[in-house]
C-alpha positions, 0 to 999 in steps of 0.5 A, a space after each residue: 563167199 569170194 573177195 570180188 575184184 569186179 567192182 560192179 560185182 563187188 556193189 551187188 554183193 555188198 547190197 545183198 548183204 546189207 538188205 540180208 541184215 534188214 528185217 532180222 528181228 522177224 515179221 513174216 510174210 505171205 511167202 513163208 512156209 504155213 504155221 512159220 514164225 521167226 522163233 522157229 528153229 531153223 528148217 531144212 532147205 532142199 535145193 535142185 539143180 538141173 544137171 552136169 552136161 548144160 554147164 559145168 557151173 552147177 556143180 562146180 561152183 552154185 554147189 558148193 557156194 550154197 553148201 557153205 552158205 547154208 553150212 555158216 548159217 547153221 541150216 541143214 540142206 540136201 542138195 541134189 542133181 537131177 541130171 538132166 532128168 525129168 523123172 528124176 528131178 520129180 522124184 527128188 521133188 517128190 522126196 523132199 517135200 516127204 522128208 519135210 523140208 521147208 524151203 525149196 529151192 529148184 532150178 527147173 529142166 522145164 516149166 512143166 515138169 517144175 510147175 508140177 513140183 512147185 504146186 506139190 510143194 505149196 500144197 504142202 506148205 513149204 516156201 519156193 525160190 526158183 533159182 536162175 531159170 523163172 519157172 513158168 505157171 510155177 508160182 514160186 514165192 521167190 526168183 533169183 538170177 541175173 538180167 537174163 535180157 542183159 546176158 543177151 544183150 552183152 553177146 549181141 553188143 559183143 558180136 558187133 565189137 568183134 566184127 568191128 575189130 575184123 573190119 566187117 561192116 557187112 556179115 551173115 550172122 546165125 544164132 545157136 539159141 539155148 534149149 526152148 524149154 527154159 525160159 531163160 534162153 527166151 530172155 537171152 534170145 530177146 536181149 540178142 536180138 534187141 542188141 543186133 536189130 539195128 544192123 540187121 534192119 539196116 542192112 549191115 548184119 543177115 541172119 542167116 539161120 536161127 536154131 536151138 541148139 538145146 544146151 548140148 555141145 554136140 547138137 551144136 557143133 552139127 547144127 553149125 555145121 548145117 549152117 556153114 554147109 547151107 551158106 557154104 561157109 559164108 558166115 561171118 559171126 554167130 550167137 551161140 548162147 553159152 559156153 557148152 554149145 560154143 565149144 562144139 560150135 568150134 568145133 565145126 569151125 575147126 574142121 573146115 579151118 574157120 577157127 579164128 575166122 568167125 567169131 563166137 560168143 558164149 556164156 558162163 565164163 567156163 573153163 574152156 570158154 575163158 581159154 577160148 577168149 585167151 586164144 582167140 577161138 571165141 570174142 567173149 563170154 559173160 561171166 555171171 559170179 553164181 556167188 552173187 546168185 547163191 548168195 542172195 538165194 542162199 539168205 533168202 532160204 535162210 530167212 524163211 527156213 528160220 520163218 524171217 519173211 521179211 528179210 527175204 523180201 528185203 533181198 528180193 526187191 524187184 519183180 519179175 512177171 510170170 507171163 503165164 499166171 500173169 502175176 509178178 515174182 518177187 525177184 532178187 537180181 545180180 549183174 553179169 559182165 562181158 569179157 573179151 580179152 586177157 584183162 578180162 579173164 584175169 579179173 574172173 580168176 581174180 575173183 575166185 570163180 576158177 583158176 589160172 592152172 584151171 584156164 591157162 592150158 595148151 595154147 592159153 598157158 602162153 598167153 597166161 604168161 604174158 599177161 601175168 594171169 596166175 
């Protein structure tokens, strides 16, 4: 794994490690696998992820994490992408469980289809983990991520210290809202809207338009450009949930020369999105460190491929509701982080997430230059 320099993201790591040690002398629990014990030999770990197109961090960065991970441990694991498919992310599901894997690590395209995969999975024995989206109604044994309401929270608190810094005390504001199959946007949402509602009870900030934009960069650069076509251009801040659909809102900036004029937050700390914060054409992003997320899942699966329940519960020692079985999830969560500025942004390369030569392109490489980023 990376040496981190954030340190708030240095301390989650370094719990996660510690509680990684604890319980290794063996125990079980309820969540492993039917018929595990702690002298069985380590059991092969499945894992799949969504797609390419939402956000670059799946394969460029959780891939690779858990593969090494797994790779250290001496676990063998079959990683696969879904690619944005349904009927592919079933029959991945389904190929697994056949292949006798016995962890399960998914992170859903939507809770139906990831309900459906988790049951076949429990019928068969096999532990889950639900890996950065909470599959609803899925009943998985274990849930990591981030604090989904804080991502939300930073782009809402983010928005108003970019308008501060304009001097706009009075805005028309939209929200481009991640895609409503994921329940994650929902708690992305509900952190946004805590964060902004006293400016917009007050008076200060009108939400003007509230719409998905799916996780798609295209669907959100045309629905930016209904917003601006709507309030003719009299827009003055906007929430676009991640760093994908933030290029496509800028896009729509762009064309009617609005770039640097509105500002946009996003999520992921993407390539593009850090070069976007260097140049100015979006206030921010959170950085969510997936080694910290892959980290914890990683050991987690770990633990139960080699039938150590209690030391995934040591790791997972929050909870988390799923609404829809109203029964609460064992959770493991990290700690994301907003960044707004160059000193920001070199923290993130800092800690090994990407790369200067990855960031600092076109307009950016002068900025690198100025702010020692390298």
């Amino acid at each position: 794994m990376r040496k981190l320099s954030i340190g708030v993201l240095a301390c989650t790591a370094a719990a996660a490690l510690a509680l990684a040690g604890c319980g290794s002398s063996g125990g079980g629990s309820n969540a492993a696998p039917a018929g595990s014990s702690p002298a069985a030999a380590a059991g092969k770990v499945g894992v799949i992820l969504p797609d390419t197109k939402s956000s670059a961090r799946w394969e460029n960065n959780d891939r690779p994490s858990l593969k090494a991970a797994f790779d250290a441990a001496g676990v063998e694991s079959d990683i696969q992408n879904a690619q944005g498919d349904v009927p592919t992310f079933g029959t991945i599901c389904d190929t697994m469980i056949t292949e006798g894997v016995k962890v399960l690590m998914i992170v859903n395209l939507d809770s139906d289809s990831g309900a459906a995969c988790l049951s076949k999975a429990k019928t068969a024995g096999i532990a889950t983990i639900d890996y950065d989206r909470l599959t609803l109604g899925g009943g998985a044994n274990y849930y990591v991520s981030f604090d989904n309401v804080k991502v939300g929270a930073l782009q809402g608190e983010g928005l108003i210290k970019c308008l501060d810094a304009k001097n706009v005390s009075k805005a028309n504001i939209v929200y481009i809202n991640g895609a409503a199959t994921d329940n994650n946007a929902t708690l992305f949402k509900q952190g946004y809207e805590e964060a902004l509602k006293a400016k917009i009870d007050g008076g200060d900030y009108k939400l003007v338009g509230d719409q998905t934009g799916e996780w798609n960069p295209d669907k959100a650069q045309s629905v930016m450009e209904d917003f601006l076509t709507a309030q003719k251009g009299d827009i003055q801040g906007a929430i676009v949930a991640n760093d994908g659909m933030a290029g496509g809102a800028s896009a729509a900036l762009a064309k009617q020369g609005l770039e640097k004029k509105i500002p946009i937050t996003g999520q992921d700390a993407t390539d593009d999105g850090l070069n976007r914060v260097l140049t100015g054409l979006q206030c921010g992003t959170v950085f969510k460190d997936t080694d910290l997320e892959a980290d914890a899942a990683a050991k987690i699966a770990i633990a139960l491929a080699n039938g150590d329940g209690s030391a995934a519960d040591a790791i997972a020692n929050s909870t988390v509701d799923d609404t829809k079985l109203n029964v609460k999830v064992k959770f493991a969560a990290a700690t994301p982080v907003w960044v707004s500025d160059a000193a920001g942004v070199k923290d993130v390369i800092a800690t090994g997430y990407t790369t200067a030569a990855k960031v600092c392109t076109g307009d950016a490489a002068a900025v690198c230059t100025k702010e020692g980023i390298s």
